[in-house]
N, CA, C and O atoms as CSV, one atom per row, in Angstrom:
chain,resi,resn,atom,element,x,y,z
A,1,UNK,N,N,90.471,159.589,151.780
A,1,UNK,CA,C,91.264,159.659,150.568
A,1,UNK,C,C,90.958,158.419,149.731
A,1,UNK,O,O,91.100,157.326,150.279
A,2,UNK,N,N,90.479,158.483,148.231
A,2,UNK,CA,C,90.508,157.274,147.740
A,2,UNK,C,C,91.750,156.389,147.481
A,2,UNK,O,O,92.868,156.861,147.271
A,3,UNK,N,N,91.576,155.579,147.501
A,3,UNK,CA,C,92.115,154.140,147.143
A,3,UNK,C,C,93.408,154.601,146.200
A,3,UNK,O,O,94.568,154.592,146.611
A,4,UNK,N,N,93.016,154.993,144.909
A,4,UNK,CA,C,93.681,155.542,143.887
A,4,UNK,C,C,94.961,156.332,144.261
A,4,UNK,O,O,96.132,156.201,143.906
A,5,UNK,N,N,94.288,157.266,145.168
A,5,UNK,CA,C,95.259,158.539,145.561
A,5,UNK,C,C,96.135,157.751,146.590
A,5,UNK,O,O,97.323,157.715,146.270
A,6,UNK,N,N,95.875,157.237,147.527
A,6,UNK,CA,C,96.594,156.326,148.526
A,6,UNK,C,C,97.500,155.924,148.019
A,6,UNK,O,O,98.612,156.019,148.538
A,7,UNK,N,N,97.288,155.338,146.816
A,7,UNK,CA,C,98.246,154.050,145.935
A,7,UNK,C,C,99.435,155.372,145.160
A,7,UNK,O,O,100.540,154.855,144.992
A,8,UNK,N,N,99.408,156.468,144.822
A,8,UNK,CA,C,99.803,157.169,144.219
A,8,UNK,C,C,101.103,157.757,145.632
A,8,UNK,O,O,102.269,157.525,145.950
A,9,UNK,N,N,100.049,158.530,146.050
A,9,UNK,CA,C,100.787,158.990,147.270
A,9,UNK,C,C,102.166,157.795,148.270
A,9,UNK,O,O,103.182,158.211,148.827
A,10,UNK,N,N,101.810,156.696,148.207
A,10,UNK,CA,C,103.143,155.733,148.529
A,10,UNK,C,C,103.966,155.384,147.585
A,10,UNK,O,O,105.018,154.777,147.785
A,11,UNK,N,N,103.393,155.870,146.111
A,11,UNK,CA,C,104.587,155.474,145.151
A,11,UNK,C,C,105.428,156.388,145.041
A,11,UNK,O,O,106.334,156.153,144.242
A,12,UNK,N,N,105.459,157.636,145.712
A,12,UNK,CA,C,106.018,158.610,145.330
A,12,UNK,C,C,105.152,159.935,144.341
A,12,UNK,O,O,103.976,160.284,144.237
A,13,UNK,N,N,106.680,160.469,143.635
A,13,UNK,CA,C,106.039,162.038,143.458
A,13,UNK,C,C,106.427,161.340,141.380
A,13,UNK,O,O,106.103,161.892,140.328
A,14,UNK,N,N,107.175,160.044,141.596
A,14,UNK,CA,C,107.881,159.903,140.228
A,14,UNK,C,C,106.743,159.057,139.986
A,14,UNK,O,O,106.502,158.941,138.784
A,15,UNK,N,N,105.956,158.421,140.763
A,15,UNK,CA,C,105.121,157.512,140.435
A,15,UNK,C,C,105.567,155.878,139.782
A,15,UNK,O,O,104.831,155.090,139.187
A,16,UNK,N,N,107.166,155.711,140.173
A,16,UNK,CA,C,107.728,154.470,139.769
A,16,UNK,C,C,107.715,153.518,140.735
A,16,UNK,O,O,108.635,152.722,140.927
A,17,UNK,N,N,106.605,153.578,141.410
A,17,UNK,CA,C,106.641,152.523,142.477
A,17,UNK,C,C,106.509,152.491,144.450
A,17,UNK,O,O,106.836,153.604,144.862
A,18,UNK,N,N,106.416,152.256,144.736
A,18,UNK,CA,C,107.105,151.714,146.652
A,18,UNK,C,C,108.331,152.136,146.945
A,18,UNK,O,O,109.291,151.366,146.925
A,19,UNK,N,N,108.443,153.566,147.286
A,19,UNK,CA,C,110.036,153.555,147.997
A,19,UNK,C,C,110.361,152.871,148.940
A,19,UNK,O,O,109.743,152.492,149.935
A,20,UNK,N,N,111.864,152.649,148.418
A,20,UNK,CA,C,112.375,151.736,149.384
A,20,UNK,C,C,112.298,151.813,150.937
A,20,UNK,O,O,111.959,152.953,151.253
A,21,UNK,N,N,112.499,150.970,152.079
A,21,UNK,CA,C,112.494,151.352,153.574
A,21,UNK,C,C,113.396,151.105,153.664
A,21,UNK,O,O,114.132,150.251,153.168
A,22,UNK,N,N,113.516,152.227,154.684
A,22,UNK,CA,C,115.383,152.747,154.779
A,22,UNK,C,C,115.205,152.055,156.221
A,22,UNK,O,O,116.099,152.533,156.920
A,23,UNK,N,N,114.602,151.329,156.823
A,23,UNK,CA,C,114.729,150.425,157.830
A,23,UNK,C,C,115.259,149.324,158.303
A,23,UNK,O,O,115.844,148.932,157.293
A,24,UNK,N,N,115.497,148.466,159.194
A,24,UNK,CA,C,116.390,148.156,159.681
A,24,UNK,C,C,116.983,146.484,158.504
A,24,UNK,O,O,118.061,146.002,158.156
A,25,UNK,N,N,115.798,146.225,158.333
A,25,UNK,CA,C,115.591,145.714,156.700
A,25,UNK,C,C,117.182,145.700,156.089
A,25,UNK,O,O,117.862,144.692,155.893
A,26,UNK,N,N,117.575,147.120,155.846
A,26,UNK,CA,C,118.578,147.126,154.816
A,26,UNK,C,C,119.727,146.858,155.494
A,26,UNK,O,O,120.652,146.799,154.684
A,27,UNK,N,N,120.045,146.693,156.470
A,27,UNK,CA,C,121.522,145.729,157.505
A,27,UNK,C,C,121.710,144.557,157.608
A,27,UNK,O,O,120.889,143.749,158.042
A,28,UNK,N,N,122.641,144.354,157.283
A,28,UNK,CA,C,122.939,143.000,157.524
A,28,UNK,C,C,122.786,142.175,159.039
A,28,UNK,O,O,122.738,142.815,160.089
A,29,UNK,N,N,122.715,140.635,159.002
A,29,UNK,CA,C,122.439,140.136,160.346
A,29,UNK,C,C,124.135,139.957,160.543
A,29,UNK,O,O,125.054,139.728,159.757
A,30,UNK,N,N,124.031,140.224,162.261
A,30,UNK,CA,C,125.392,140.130,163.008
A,30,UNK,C,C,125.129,139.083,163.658
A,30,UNK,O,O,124.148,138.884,164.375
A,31,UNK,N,N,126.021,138.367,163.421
A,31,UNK,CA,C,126.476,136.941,164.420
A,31,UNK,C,C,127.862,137.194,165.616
A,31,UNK,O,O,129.082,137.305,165.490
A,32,UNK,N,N,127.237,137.202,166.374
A,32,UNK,CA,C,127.987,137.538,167.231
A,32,UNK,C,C,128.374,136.315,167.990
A,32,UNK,O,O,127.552,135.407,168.114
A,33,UNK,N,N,129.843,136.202,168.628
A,33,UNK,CA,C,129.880,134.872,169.304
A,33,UNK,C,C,131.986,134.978,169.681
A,33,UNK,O,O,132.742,135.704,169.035
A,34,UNK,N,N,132.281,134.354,170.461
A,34,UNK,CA,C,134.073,134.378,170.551
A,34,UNK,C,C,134.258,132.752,169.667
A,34,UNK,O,O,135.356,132.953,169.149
A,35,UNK,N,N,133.993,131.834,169.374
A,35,UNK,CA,C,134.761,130.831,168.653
A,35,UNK,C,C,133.771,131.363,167.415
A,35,UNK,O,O,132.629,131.820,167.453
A,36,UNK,N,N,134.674,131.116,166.311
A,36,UNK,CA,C,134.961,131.956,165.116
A,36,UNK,C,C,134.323,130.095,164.622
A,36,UNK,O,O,133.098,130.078,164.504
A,37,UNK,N,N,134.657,129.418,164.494
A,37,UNK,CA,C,134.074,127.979,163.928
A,37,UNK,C,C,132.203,127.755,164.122
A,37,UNK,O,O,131.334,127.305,163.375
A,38,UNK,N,N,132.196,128.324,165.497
A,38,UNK,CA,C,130.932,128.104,165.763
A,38,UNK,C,C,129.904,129.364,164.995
A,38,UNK,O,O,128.757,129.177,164.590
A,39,UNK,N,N,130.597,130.522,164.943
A,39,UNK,CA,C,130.125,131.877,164.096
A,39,UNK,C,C,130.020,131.027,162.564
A,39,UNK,O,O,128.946,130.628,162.116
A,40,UNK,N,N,130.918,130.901,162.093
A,40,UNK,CA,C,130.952,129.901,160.688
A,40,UNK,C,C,129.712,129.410,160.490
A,40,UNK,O,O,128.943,129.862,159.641
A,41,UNK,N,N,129.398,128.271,161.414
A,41,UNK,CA,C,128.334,127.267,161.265
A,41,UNK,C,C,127.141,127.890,161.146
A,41,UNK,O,O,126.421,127.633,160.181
A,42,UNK,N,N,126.799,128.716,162.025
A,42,UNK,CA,C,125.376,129.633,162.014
A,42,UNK,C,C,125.242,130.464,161.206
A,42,UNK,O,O,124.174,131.031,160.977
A,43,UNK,N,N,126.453,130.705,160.558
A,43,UNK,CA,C,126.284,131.693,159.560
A,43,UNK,C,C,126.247,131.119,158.193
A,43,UNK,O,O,126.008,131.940,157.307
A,44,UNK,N,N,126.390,130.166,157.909
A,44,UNK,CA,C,125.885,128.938,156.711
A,44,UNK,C,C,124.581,128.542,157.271
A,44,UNK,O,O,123.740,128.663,156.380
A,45,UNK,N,N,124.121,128.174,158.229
A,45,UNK,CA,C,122.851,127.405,158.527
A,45,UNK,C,C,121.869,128.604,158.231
A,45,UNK,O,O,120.848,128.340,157.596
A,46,UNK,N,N,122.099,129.912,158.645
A,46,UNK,CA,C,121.418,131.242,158.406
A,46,UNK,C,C,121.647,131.411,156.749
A,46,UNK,O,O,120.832,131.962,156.009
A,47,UNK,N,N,122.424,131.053,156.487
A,47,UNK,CA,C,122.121,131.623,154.300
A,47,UNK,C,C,121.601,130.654,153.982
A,47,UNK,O,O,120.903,130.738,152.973
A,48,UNK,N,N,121.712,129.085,154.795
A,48,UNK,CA,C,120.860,128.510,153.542
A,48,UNK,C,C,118.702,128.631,154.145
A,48,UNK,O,O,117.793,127.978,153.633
A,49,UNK,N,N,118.577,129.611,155.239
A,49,UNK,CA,C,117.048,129.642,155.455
A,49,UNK,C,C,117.030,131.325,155.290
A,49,UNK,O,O,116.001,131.995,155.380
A,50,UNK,N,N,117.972,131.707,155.110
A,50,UNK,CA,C,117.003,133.334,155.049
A,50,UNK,C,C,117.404,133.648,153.334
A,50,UNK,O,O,118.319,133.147,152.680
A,51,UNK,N,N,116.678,134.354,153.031
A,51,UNK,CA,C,116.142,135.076,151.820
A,51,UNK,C,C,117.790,135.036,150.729
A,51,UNK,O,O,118.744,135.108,151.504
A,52,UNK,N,N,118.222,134.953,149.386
A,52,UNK,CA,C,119.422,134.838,149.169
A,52,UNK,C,C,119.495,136.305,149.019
A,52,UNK,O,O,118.549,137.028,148.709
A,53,UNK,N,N,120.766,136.697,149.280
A,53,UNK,CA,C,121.124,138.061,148.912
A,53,UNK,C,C,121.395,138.833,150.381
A,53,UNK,O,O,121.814,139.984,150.502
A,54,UNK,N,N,121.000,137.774,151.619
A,54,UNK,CA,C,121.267,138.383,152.648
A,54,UNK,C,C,122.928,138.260,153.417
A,54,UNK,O,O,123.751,137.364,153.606
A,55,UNK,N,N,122.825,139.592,153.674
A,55,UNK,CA,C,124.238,140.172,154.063
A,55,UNK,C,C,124.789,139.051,155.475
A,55,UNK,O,O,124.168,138.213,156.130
A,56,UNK,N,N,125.834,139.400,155.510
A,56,UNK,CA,C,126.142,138.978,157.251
A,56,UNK,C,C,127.588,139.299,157.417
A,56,UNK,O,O,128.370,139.180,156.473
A,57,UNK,N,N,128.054,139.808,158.898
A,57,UNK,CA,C,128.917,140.649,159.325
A,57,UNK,C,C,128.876,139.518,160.988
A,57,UNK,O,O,127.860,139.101,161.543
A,58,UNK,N,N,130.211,139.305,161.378
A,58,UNK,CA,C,130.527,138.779,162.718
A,58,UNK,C,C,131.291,139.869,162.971
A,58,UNK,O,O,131.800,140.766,162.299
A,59,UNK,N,N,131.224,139.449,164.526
A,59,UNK,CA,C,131.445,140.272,165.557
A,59,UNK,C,C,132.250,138.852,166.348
A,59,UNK,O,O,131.633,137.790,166.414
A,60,UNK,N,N,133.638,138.976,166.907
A,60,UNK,CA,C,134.315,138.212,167.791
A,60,UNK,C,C,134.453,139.363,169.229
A,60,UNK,O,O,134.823,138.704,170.201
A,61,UNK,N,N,134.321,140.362,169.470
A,61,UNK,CA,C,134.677,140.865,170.749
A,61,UNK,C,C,133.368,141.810,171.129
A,61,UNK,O,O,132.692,142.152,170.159
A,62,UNK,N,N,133.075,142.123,172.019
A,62,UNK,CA,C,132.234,142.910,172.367
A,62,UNK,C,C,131.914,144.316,171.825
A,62,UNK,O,O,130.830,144.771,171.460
A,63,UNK,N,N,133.655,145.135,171.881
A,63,UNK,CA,C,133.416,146.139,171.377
A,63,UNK,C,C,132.491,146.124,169.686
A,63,UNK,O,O,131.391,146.636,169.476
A,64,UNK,N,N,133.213,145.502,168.857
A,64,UNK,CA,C,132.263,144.541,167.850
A,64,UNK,C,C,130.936,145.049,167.614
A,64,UNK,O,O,130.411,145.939,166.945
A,65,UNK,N,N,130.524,143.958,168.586
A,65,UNK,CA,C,128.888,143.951,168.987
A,65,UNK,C,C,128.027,145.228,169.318
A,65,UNK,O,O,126.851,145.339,168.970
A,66,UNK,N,N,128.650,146.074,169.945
A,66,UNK,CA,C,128.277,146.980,170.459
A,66,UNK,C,C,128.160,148.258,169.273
A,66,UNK,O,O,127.325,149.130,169.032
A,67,UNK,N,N,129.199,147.934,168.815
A,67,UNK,CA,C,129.689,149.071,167.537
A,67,UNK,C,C,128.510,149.209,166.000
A,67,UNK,O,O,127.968,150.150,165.418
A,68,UNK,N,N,128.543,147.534,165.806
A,68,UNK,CA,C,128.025,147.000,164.658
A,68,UNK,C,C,126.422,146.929,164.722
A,68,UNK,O,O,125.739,146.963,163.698
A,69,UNK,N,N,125.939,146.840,165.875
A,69,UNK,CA,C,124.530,146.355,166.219
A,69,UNK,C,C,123.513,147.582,166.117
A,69,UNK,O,O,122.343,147.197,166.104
A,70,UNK,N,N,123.677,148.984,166.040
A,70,UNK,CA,C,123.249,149.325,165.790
A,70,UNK,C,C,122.557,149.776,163.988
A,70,UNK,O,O,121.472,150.291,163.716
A,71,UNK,N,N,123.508,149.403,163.187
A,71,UNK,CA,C,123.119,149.271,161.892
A,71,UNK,C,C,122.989,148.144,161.487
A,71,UNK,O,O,123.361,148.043,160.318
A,72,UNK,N,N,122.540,147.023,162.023
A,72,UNK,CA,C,122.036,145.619,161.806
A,72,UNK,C,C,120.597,145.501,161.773
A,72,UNK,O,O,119.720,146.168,162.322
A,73,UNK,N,N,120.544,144.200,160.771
A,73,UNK,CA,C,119.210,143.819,160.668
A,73,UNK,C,C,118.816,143.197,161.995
A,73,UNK,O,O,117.903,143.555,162.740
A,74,UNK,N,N,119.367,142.555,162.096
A,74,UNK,CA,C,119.183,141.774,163.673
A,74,UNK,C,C,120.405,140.989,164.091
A,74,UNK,O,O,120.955,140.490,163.109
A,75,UNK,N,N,120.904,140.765,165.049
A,75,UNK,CA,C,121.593,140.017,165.869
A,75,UNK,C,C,121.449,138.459,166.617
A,75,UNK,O,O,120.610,137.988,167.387
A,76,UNK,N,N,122.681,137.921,165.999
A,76,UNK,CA,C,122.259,136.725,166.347
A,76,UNK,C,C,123.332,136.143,167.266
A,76,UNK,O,O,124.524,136.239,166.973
A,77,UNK,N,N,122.920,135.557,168.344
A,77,UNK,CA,C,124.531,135.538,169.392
A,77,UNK,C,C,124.438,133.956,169.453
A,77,UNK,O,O,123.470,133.334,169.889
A,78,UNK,N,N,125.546,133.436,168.970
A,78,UNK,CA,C,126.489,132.310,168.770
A,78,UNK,C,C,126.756,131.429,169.815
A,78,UNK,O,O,126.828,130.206,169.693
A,79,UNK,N,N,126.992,132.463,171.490
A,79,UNK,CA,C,127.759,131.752,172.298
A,79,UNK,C,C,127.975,133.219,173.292
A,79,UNK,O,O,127.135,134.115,173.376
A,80,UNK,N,N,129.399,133.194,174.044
A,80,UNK,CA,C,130.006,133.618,174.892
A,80,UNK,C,C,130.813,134.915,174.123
A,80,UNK,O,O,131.257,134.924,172.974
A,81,UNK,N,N,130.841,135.659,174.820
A,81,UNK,CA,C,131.991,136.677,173.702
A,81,UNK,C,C,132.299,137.650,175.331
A,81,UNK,O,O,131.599,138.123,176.226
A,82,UNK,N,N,133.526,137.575,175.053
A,82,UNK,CA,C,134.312,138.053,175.919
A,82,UNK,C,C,134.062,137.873,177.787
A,82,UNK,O,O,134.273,138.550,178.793
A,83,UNK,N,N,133.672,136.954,177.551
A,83,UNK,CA,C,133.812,135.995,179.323
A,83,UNK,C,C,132.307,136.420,179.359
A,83,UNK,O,O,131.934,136.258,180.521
A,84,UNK,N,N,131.296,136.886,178.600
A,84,UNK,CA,C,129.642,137.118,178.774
A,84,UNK,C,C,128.868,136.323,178.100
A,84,UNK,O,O,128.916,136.081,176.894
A,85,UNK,N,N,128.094,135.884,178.950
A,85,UNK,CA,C,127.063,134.770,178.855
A,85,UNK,C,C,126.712,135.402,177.442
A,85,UNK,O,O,127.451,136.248,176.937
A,86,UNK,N,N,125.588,134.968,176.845
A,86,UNK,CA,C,124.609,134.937,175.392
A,86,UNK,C,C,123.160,135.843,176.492
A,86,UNK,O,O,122.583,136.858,176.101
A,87,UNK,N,N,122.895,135.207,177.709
A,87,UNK,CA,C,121.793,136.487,178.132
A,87,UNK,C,C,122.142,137.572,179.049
A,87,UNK,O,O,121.275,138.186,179.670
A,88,UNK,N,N,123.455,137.836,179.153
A,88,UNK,CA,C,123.659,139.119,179.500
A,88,UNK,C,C,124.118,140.001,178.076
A,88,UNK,O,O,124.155,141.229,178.154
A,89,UNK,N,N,124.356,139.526,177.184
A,89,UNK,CA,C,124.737,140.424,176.092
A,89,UNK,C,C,123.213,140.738,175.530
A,89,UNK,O,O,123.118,141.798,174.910
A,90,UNK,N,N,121.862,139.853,175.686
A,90,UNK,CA,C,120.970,139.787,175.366
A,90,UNK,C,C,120.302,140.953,175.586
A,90,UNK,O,O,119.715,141.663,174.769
A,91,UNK,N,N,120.489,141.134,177.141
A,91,UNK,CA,C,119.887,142.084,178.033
A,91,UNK,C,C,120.542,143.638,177.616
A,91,UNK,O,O,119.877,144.636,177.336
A,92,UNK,N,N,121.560,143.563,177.647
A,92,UNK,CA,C,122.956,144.655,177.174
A,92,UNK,C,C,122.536,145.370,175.857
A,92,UNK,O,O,122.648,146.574,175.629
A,93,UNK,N,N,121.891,144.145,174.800
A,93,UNK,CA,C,121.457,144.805,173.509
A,93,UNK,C,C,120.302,145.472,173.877
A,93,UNK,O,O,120.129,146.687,173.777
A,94,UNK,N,N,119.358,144.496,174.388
A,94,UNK,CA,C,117.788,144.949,174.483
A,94,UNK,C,C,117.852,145.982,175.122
A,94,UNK,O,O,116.708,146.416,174.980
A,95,UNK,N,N,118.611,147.002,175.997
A,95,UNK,CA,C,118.514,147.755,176.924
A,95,UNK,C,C,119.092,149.153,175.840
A,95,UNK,O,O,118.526,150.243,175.760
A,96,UNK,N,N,119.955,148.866,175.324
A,96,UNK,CA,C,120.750,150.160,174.248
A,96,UNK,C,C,119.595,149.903,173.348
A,96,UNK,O,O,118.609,150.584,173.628
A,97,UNK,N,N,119.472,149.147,172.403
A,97,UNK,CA,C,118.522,149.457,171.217
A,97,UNK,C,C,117.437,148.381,171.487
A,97,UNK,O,O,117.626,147.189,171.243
A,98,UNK,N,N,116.306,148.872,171.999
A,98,UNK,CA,C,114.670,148.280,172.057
A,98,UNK,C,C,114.430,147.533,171.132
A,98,UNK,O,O,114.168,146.350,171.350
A,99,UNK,N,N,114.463,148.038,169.909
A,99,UNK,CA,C,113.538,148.116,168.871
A,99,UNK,C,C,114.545,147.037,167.888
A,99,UNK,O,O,114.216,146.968,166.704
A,100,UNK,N,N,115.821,146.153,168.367
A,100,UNK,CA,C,116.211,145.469,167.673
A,100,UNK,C,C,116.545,144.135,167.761
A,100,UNK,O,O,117.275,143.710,168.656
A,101,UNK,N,N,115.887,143.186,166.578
A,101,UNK,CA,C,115.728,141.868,167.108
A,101,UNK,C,C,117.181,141.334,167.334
A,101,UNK,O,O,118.282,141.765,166.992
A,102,UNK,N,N,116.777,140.245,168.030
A,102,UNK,CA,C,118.120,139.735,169.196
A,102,UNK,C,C,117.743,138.423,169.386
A,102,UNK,O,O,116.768,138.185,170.098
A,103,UNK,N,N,118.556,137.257,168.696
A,103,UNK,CA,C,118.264,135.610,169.416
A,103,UNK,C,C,119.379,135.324,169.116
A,103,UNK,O,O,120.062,135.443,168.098
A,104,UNK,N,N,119.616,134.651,170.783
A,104,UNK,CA,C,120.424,133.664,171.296
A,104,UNK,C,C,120.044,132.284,170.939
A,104,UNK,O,O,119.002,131.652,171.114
A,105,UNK,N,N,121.716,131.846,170.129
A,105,UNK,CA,C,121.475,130.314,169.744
A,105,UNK,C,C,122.433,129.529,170.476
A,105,UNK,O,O,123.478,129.083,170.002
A,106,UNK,N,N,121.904,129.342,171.999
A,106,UNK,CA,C,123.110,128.260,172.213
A,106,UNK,C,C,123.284,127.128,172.356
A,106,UNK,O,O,122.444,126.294,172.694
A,107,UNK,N,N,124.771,126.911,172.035
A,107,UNK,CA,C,125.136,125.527,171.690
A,107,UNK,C,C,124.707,124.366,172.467
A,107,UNK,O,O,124.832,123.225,172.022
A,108,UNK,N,N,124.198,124.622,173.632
A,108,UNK,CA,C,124.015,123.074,174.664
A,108,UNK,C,C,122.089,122.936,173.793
A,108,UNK,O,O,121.475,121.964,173.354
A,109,UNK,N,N,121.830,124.014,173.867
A,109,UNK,CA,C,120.333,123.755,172.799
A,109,UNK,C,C,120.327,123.127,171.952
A,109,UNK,O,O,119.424,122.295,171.852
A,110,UNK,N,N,121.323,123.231,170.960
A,110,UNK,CA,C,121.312,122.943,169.808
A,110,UNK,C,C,122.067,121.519,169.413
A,110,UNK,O,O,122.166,121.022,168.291
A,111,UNK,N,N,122.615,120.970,170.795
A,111,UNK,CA,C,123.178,119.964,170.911
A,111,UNK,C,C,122.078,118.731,171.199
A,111,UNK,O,O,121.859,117.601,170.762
A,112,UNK,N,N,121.612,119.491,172.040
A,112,UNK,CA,C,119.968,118.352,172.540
A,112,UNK,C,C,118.981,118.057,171.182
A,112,UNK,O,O,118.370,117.011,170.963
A,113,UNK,N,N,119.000,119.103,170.457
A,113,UNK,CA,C,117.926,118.958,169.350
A,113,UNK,C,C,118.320,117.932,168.865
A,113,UNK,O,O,117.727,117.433,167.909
């Protein structure tokens, strides 16, 4: 297929461009974590390095996490949430949804830095 037609064929049938991706892209990042101060902090340190205009949604309890994470851009775990480590919730995500990014930021790490 030429070049031309390629370029046509991804703009659509209106020819106004790149449709949008309805991918995971368009969710907001979840901060997940049980102290609500420490969710705060990461969630300012996260708007002032990711892109402006990006969303964000916390999660304080598991059910939360579990509920919310599937229409998220990615997940970001804070800490402890509901008596569970940061890598068993890790494992818990990675195991329900594969295909969705997941980092643990914890605090004794981030204390050493």
């Amino acid at each position: 297929m030429p070049r031309a037609r390629r370029r046509e064929a991804r703009a659509g049938a209106s020819g106004e461009g790149p449709r949008p991706s309805l991918g995971r892209a368009e969710g907001a990042v979840l901060v997940a974590g049980g102290d609500p101060a420490r969710r705060a902090t990461v969630v300012e340190e996260l708007a002032g390095s990711l892109p402006q205009g990006t969303s964000f949604q916390q999660a304080d309890a598991l059910w939360q996490l579990l509920a919310q994470a599937p229409g998220s851009r990615m997940v970001v775990l804070s800490g402890a949430l509901d008596d569970l480590e940061p890598e068993s919730l890790l494992h818990t995500l990675a195991h329900r949804h594969p295909g969705l990014p997941v980092v643990s930021i914890e605090p004794a790490a981030l204390a050493a830095a």
